[in-house]
LOVO-687395 format. One record per residue (C-alpha): chain; residue number from 1; x, y, z; residue in three letters. Coordinates in nm, 4 decimals. Layout:
<unit A	pos NUM	xx X	yy Y	zz Z	code ALA>
...
***
This chain:
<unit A	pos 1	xx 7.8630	yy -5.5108	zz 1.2139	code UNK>
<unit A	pos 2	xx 7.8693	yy -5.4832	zz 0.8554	code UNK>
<unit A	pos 3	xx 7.5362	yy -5.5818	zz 0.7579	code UNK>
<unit A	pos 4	xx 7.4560	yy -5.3225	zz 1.0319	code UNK>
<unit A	pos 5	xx 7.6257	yy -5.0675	zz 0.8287	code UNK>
<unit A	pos 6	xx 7.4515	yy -5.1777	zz 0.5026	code UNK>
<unit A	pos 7	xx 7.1185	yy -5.1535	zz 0.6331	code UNK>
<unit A	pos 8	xx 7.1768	yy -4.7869	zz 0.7927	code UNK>
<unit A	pos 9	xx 7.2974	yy -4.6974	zz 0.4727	code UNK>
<unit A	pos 10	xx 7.0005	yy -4.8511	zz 0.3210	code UNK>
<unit A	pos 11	xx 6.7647	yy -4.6079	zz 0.4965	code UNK>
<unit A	pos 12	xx 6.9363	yy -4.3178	zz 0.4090	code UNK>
<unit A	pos 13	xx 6.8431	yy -4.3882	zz 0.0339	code UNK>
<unit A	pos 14	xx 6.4749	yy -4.4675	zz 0.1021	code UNK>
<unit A	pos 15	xx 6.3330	yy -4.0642	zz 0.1455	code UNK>
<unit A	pos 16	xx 6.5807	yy -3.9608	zz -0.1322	code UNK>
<unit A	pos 17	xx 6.4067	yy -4.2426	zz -0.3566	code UNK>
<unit A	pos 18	xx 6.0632	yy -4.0910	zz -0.2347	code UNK>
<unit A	pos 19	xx 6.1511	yy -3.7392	zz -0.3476	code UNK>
<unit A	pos 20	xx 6.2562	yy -3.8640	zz -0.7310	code UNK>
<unit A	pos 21	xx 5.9255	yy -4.0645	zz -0.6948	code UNK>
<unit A	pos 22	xx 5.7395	yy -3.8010	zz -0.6460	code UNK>
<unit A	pos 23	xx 5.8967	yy -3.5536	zz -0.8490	code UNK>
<unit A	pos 24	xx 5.8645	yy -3.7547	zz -1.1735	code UNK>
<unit A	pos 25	xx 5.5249	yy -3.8766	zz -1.1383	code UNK>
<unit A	pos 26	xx 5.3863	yy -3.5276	zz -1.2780	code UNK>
<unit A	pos 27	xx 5.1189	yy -3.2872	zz -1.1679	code UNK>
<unit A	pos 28	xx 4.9612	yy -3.3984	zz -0.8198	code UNK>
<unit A	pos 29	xx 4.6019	yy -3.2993	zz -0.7485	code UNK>
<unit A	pos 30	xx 4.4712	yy -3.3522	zz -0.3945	code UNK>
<unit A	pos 31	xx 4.0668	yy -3.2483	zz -0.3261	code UNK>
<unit A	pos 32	xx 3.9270	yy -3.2440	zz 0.0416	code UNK>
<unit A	pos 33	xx 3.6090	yy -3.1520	zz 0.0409	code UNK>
<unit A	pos 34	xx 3.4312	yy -3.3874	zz 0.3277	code UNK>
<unit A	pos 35	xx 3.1060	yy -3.1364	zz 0.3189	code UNK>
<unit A	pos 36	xx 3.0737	yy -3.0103	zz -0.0020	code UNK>
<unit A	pos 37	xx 2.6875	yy -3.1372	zz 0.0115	code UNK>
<unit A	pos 38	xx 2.4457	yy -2.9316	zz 0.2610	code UNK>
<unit A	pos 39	xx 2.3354	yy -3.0017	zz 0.5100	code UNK>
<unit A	pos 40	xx 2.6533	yy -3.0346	zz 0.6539	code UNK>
<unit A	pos 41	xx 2.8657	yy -2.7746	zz 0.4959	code UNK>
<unit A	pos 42	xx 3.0809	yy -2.6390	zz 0.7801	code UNK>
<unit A	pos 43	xx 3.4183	yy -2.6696	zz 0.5808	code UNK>
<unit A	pos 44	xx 3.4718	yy -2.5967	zz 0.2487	code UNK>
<unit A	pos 45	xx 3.8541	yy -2.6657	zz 0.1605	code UNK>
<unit A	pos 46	xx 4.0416	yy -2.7331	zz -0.1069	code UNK>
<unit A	pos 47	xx 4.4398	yy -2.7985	zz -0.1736	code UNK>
<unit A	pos 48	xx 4.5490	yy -2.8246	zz -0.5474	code UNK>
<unit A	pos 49	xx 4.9791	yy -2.8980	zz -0.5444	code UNK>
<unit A	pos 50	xx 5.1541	yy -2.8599	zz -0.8628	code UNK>
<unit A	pos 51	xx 5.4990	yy -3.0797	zz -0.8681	code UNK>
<unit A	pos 52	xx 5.5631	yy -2.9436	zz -1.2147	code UNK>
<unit A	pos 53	xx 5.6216	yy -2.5795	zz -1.1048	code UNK>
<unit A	pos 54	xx 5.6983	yy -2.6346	zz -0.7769	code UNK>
<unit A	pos 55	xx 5.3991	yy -2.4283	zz -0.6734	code UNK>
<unit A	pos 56	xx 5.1126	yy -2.5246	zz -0.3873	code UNK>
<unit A	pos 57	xx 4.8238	yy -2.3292	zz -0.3980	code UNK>
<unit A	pos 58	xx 4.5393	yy -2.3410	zz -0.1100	code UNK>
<unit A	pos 59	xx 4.1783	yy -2.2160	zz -0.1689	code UNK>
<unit A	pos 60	xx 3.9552	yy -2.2204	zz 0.1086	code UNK>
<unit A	pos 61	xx 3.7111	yy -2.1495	zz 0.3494	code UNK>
<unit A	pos 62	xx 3.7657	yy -2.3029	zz 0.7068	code UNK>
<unit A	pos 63	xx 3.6142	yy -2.2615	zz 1.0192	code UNK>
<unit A	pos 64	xx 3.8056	yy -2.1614	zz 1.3033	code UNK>
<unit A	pos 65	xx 3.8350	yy -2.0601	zz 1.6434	code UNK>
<unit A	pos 66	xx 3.5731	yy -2.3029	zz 1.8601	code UNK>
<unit A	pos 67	xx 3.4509	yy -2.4204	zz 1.5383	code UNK>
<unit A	pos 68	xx 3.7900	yy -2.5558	zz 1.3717	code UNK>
<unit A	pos 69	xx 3.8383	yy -2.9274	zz 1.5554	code UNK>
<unit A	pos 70	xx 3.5230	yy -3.2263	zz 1.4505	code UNK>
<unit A	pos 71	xx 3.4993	yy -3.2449	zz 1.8676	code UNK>
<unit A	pos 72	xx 3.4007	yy -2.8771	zz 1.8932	code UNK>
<unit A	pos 73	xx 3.1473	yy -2.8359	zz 1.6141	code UNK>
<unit A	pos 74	xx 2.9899	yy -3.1796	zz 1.7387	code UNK>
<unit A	pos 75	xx 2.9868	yy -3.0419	zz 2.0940	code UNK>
<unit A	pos 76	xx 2.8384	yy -2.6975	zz 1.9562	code UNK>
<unit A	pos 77	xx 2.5671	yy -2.9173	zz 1.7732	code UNK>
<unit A	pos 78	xx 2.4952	yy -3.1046	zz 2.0635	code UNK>
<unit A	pos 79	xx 2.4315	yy -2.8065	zz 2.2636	code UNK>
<unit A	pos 80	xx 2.2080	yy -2.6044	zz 1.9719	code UNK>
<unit A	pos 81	xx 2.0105	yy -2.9357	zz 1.9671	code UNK>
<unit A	pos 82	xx 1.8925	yy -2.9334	zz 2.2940	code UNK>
<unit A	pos 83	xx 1.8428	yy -2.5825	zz 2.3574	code UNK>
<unit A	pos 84	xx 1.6240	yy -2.5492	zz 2.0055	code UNK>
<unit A	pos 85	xx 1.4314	yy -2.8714	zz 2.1266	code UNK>
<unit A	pos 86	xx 1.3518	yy -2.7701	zz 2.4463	code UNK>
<unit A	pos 87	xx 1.2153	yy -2.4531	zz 2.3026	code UNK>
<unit A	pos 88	xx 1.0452	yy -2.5816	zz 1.9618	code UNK>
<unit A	pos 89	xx 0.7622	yy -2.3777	zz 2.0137	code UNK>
<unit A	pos 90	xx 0.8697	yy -2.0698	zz 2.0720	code UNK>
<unit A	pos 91	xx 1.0112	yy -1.7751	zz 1.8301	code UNK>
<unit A	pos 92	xx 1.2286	yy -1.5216	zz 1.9836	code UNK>
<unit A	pos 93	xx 1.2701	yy -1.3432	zz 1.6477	code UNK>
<unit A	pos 94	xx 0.9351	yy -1.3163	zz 1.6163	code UNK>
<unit A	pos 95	xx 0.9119	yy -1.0538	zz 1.8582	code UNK>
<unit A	pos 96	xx 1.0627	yy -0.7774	zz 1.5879	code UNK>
<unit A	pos 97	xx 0.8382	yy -0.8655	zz 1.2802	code UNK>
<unit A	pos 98	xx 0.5886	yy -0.6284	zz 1.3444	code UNK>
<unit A	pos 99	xx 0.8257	yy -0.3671	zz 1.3271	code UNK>
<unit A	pos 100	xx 0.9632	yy -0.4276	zz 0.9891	code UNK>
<unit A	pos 101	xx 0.6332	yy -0.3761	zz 0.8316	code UNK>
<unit A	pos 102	xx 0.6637	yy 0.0246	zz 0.9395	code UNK>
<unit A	pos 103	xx 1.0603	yy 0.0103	zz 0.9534	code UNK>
<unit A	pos 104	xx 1.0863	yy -0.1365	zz 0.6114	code UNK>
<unit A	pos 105	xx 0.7544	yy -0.0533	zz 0.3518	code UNK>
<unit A	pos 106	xx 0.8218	yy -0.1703	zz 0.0391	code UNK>
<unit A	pos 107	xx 1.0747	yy -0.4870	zz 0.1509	code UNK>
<unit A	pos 108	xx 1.0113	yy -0.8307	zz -0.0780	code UNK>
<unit A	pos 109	xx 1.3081	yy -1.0619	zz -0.0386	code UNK>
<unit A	pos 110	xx 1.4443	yy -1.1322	zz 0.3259	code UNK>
<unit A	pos 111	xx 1.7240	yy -1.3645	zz 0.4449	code UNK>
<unit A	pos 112	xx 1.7429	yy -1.4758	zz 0.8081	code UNK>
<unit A	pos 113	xx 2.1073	yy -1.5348	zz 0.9391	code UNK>
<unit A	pos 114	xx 2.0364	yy -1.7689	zz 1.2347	code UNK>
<unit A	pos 115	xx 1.7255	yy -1.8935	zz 1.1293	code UNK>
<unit A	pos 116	xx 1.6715	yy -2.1421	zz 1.4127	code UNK>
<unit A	pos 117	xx 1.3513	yy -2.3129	zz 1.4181	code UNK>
<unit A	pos 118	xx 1.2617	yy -2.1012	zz 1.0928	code UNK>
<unit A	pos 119	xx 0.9592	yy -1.9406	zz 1.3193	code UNK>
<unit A	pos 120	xx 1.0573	yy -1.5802	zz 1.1386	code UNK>
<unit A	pos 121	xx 1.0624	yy -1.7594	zz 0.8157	code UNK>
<unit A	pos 122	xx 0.7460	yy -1.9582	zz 0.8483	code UNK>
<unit A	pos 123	xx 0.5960	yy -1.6125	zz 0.9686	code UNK>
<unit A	pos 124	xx 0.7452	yy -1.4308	zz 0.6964	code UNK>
<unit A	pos 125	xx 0.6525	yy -1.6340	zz 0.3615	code UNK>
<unit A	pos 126	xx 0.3000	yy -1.6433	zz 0.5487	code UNK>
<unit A	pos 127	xx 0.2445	yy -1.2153	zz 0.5239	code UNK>
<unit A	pos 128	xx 0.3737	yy -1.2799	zz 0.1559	code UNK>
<unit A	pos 129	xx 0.7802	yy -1.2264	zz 0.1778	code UNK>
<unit A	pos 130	xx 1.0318	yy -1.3780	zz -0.0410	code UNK>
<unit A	pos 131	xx 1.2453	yy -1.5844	zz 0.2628	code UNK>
<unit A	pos 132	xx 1.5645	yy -1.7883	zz 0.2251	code UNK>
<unit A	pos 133	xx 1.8358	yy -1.7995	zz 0.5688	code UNK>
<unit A	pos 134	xx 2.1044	yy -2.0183	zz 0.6989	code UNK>
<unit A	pos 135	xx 2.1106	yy -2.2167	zz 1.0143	code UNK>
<unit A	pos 136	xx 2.4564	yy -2.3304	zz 1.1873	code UNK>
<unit A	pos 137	xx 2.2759	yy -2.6814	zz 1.3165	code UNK>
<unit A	pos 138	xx 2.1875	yy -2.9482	zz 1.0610	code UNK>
<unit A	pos 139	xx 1.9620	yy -3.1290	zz 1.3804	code UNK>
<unit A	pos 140	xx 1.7593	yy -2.8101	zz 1.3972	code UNK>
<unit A	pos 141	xx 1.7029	yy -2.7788	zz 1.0547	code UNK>
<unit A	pos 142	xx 1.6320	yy -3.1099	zz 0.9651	code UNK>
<unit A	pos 143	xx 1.3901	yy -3.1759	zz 1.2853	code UNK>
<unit A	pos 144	xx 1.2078	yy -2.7998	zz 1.2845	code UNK>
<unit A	pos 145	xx 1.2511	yy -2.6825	zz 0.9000	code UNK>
<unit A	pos 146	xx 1.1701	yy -2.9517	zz 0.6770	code UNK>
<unit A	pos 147	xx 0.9676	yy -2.7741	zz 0.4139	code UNK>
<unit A	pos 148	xx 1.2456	yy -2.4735	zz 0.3821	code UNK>
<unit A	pos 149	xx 1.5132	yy -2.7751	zz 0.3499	code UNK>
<unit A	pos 150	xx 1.2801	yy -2.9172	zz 0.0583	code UNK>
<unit A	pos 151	xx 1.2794	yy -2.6194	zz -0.1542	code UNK>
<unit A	pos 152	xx 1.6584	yy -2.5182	zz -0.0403	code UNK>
<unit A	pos 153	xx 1.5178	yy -2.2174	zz 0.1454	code UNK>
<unit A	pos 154	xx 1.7344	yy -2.2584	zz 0.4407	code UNK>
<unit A	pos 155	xx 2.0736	yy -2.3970	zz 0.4103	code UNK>
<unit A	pos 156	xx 2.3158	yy -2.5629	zz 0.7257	code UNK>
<unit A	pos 157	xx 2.6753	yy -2.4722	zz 0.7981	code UNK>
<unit A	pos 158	xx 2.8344	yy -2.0893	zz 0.9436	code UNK>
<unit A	pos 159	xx 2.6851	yy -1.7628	zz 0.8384	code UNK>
<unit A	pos 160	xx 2.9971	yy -1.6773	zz 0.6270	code UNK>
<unit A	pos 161	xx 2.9624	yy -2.0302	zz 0.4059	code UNK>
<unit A	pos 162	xx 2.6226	yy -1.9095	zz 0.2934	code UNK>
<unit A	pos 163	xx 2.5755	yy -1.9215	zz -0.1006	code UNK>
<unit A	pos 164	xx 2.2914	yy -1.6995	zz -0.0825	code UNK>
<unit A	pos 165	xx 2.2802	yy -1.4760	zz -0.4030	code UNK>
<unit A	pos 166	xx 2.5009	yy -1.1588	zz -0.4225	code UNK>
<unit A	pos 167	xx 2.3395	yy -0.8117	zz -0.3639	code UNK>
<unit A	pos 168	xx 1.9980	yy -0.9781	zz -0.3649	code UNK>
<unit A	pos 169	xx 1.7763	yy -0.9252	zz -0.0589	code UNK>
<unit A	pos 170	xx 1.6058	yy -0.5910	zz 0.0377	code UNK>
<unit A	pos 171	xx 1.6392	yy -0.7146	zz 0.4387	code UNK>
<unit A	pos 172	xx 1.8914	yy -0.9093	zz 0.6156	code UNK>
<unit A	pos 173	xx 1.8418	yy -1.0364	zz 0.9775	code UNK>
<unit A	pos 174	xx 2.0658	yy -1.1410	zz 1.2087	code UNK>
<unit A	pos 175	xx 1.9091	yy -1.1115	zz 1.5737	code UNK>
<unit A	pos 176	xx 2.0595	yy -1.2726	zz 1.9007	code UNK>
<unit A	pos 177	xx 2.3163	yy -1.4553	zz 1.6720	code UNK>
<unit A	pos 178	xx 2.6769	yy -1.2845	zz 1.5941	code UNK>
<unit A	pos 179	xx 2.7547	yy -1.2680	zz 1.9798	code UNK>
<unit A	pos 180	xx 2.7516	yy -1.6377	zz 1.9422	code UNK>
<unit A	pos 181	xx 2.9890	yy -1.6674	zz 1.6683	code UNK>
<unit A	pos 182	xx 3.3932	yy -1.7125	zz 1.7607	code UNK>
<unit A	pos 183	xx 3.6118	yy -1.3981	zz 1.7488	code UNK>
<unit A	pos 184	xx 3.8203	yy -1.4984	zz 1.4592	code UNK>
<unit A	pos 185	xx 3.4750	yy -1.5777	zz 1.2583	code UNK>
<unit A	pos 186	xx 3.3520	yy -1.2253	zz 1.3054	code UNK>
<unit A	pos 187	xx 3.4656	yy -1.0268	zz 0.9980	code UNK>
<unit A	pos 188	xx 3.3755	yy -1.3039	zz 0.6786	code UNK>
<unit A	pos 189	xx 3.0173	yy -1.3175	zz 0.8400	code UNK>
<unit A	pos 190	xx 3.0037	yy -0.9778	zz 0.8289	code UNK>
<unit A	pos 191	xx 3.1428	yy -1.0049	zz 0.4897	code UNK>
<unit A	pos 192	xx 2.8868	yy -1.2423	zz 0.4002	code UNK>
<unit A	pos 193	xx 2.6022	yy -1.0153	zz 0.5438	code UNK>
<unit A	pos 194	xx 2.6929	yy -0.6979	zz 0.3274	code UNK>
<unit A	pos 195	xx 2.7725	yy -0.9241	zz -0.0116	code UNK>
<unit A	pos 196	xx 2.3932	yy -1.0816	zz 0.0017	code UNK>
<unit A	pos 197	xx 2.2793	yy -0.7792	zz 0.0781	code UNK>
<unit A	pos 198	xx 2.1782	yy -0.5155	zz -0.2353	code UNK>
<unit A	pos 199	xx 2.3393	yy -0.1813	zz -0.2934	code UNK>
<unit A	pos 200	xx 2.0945	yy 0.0422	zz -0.0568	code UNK>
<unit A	pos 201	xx 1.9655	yy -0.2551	zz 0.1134	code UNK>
<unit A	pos 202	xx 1.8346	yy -0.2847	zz 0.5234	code UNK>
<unit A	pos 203	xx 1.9688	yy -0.4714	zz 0.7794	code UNK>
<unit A	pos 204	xx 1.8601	yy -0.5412	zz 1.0795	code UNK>
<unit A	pos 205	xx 2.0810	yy -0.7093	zz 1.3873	code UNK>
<unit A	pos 206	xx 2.0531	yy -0.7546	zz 1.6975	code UNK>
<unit A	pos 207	xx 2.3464	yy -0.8165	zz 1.9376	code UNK>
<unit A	pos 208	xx 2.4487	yy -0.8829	zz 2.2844	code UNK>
<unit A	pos 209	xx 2.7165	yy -0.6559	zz 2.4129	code UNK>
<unit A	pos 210	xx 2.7547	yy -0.8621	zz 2.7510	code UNK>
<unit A	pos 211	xx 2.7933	yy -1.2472	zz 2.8817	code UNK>
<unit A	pos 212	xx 2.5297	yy -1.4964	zz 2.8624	code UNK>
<unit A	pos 213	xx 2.2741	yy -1.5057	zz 3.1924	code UNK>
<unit A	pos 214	xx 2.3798	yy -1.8669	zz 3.1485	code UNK>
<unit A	pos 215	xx 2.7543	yy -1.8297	zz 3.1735	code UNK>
<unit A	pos 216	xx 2.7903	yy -1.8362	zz 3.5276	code UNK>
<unit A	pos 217	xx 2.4679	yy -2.0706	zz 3.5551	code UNK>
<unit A	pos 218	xx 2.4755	yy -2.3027	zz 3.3266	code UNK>
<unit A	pos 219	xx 2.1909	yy -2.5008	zz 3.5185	code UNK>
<unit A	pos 220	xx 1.9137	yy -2.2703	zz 3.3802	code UNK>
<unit A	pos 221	xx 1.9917	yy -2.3438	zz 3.0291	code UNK>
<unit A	pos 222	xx 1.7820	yy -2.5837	zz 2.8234	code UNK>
<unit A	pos 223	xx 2.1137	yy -2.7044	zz 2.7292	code UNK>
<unit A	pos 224	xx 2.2287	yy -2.7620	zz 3.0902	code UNK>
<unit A	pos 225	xx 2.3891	yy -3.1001	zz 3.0810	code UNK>
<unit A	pos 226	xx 2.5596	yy -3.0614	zz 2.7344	code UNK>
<unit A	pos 227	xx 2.6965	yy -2.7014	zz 2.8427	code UNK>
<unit A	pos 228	xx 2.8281	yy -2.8327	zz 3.1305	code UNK>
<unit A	pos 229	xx 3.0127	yy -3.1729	zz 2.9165	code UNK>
<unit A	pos 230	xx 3.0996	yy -2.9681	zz 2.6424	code UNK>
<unit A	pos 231	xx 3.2230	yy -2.6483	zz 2.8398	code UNK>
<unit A	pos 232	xx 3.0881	yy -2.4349	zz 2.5120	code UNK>
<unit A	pos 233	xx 3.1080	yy -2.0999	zz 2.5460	code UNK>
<unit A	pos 234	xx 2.8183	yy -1.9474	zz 2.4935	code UNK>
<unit A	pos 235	xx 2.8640	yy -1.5615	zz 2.3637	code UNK>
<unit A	pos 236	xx 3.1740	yy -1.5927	zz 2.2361	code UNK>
<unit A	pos 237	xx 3.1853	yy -1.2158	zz 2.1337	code UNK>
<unit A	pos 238	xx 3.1211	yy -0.9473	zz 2.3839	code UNK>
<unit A	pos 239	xx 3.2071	yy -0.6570	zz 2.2406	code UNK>
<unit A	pos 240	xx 3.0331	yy -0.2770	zz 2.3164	code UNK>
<unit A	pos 241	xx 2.8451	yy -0.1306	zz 2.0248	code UNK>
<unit A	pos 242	xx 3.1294	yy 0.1067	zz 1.9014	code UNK>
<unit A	pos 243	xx 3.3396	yy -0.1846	zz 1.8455	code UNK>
<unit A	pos 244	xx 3.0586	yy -0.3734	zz 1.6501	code UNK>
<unit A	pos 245	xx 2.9874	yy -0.0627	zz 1.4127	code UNK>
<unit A	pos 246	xx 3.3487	yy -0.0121	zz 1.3455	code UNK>
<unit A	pos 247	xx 3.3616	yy -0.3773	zz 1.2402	code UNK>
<unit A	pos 248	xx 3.0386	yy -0.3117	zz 1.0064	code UNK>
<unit A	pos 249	xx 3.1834	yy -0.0360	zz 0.8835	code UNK>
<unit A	pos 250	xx 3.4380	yy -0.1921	zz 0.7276	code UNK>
<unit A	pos 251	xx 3.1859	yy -0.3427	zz 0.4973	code UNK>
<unit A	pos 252	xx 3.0137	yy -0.0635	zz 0.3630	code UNK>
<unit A	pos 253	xx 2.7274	yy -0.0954	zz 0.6529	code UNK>
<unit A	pos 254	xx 2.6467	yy 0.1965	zz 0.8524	code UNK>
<unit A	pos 255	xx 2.3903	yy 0.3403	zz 1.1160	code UNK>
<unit A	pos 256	xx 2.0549	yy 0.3591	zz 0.9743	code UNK>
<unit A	pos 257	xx 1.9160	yy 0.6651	zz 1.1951	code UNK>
<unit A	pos 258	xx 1.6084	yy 0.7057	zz 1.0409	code UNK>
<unit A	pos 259	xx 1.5394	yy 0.3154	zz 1.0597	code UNK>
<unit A	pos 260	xx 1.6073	yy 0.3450	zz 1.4682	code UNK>
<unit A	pos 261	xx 1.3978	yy 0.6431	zz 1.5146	code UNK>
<unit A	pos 262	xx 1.1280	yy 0.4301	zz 1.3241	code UNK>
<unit A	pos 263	xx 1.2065	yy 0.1442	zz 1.5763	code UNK>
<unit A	pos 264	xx 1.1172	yy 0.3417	zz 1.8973	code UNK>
<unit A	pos 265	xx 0.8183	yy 0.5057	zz 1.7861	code UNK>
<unit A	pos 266	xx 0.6599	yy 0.1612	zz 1.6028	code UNK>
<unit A	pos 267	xx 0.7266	yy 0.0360	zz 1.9669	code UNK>
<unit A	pos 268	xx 0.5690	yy 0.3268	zz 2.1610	code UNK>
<unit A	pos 269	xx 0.2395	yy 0.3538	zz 1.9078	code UNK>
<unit A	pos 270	xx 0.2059	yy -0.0477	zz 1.8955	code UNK>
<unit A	pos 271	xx 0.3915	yy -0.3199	zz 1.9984	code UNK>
<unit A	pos 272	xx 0.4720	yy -0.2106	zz 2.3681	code UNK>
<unit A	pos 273	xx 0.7544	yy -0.4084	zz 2.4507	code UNK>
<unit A	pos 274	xx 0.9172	yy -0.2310	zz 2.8206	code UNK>
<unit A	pos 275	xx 1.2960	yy -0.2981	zz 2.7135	code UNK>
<unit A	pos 276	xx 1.2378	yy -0.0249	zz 2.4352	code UNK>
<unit A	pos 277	xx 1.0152	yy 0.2006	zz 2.5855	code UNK>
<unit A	pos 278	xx 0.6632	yy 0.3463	zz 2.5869	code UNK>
<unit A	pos 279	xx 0.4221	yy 0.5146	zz 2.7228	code UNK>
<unit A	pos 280	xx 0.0209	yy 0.4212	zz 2.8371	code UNK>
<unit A	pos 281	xx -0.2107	yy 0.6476	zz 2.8586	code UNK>
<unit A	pos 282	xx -0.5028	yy 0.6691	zz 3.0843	code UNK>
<unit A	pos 283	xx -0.2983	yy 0.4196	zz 3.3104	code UNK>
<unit A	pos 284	xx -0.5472	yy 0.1548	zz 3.4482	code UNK>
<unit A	pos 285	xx -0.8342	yy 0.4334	zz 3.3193	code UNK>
<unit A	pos 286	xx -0.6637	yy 0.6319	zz 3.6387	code UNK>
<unit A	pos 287	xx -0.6508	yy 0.9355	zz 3.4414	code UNK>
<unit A	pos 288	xx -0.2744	yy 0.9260	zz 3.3907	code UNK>
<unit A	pos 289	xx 0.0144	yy 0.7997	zz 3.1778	code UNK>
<unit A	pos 290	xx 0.3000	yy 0.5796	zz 3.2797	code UNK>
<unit A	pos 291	xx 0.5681	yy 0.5767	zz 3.0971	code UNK>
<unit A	pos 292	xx 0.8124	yy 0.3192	zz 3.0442	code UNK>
<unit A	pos 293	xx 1.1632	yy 0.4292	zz 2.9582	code UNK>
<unit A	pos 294	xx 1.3625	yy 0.2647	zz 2.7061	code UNK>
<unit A	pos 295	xx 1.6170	yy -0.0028	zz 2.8745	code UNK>
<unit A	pos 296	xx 1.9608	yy 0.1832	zz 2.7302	code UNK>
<unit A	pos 297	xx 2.1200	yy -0.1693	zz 2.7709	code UNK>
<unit A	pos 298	xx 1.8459	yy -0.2952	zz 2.5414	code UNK>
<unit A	pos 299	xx 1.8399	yy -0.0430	zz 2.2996	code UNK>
<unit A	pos 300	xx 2.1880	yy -0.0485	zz 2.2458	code UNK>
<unit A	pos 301	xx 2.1617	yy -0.4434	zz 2.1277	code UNK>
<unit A	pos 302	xx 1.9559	yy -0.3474	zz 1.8448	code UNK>
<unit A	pos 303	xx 2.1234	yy -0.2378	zz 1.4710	code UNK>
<unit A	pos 304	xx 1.9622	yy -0.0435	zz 1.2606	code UNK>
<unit A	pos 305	xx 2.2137	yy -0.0820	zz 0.9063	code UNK>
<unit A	pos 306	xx 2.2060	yy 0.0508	zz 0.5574	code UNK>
<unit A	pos 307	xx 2.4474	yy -0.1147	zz 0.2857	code UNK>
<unit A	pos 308	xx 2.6463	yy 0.1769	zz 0.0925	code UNK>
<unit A	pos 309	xx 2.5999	yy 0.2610	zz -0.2830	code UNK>
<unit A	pos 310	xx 2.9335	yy 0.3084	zz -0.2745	code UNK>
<unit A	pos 311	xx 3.1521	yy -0.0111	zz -0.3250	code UNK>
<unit A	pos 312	xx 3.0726	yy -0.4310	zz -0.3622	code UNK>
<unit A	pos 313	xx 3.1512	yy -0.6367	zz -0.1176	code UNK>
***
């Protein structure tokens, strides 16, 4: 019973000898920085204690939401993996570069949030633009971008961890990506948009305002089998457009008018797509025009943006 006693006793003195340890030993410095090197950067975090002062201060940039646990970023990888693969030819961006050349005379540098493949990229530097963007999967980047990776054109990781240059490019894109992108991720990407993007600068986004035609069908995605082991969520962020502009307009980015008035009428004198509407003439050589409304639901998903003069962000 005694050496019982002892013993207990014994213990009590062990975390009051661990506190003087650590107290005495001086200034502490702890780093964790598992992805400071690209291509992997999707946590940035550092925590610097200071035993002298009794202070702990955290810096950091950390992914949360769906993005915050290893398991959900791998199964989000997995998913983008497949569904880029399965569609390695094509380039749904693509479909808005002829606009910018009407929308946006005069426009040298260009950054791509979302970059994919890097189809709008490739297609970019080809008609002479000055390209860098920022892809969330290392796979598709390192399998479908290899000469951007080379030079450090395209970088890996969240929009918001991009170290793209402040107030540099003329045009920043963002189309069919932000919807995708966890609630609680929403306002440093759009932070990150409006700081890489100059004083007067365009912008150009594009953004789903409902669920995913996959949501309910998984089956019909490229990504079928991972969507339905991972249970990823595929637009994470429905929100209507006045809740989208409010959000932008925190950041000093607001309606370009003029830019969306451009938009429509580049697609009713050339490029014709039906969601945005136009009109052809001599239908069929019938002698009559049909005209193709513009699909509200589809206009509505395009942003037309301007960056303030006003303040930095």
């Amino acid at each position: 019973m005694a050496l019982l006693s002892i013993v207990v006793y014994l213990l009590t003195l062990y975390p009051c000898a661990a506190w003087l340890q650590s107290t005495s030993s001086g200034p502490k410095a702890i780093e964790y920085s598992p992805v400071a090197q690209r291509p992997n950067n999707l946590i940035r975090a550092s925590l610097i204690s200071s035993a002298g002062n009794g202070r702990q201060e955290h810096s950091s940039i950390l992914d949360k939401g769906s993005y915050a646990t290893r398991s959900a970023r791998d199964d989000r990888e997995r998913v983008y993996a497949a569904y880029h693969e399965a569609r390695r030819e094509r380039c749904d961006g693509c479909r808005y570069i002829p606009f910018y050349r009407h929308m946006y005379p005069g426009v040298g540098k260009v950054f791509d949030g979302g970059a994919a493949n890097c189809g709008v990229m490739r297609e970019l530097k080809r008609r002479g633009y000055e390209v860098h963007g920022i892809e969330y999967s290392a796979y598709v980047v390192e399998r479908f971008c290899p000469e951007f990776l080379k030079t450090g054109a395209v970088e890996t990781g969240p929009l918001h961890s991009t170290t793209a240059r402040r107030d540099y490019y003329d045009l920043v894109l963002c189309t069919d990506v932000l919807e995708h992108i966890p609630l609680p991720e929403i306002d440093p990407t759009l932070q990150a948009l409006a700081r890489i993007t100059k004083p007067g600068g365009k912008l150009f986004l594009v953004i789903a305002s409902d669920p995913s035609k996959h949501e309910n069908h998984p089956e019909r995605s490229n990504a079928a089998d991972q969507l339905k082991e991972s249970g990823v969520k595929i637009h994470e962020t429905v929100m209507p457009r006045f809740w989208w502009l409010a959000q932008l307009a925190k950041y000093g980015l607001f309606e370009d008018k003029a830019a969306m008035k451009k938009f429509l009428k580049t697609n009713e004198d050339e490029v014709h797509d039906p969601r945005y509407g136009f009109t052809l003439k001599n239908f069929k050589e019938r002698g009559y025009s049909k005209v193709y409304p513009p699909n509200q639901r589809h206009v509505a998903r395009v942003y037309c943006l301007e960056k303030s003069l006003e303040k930095r962000w």
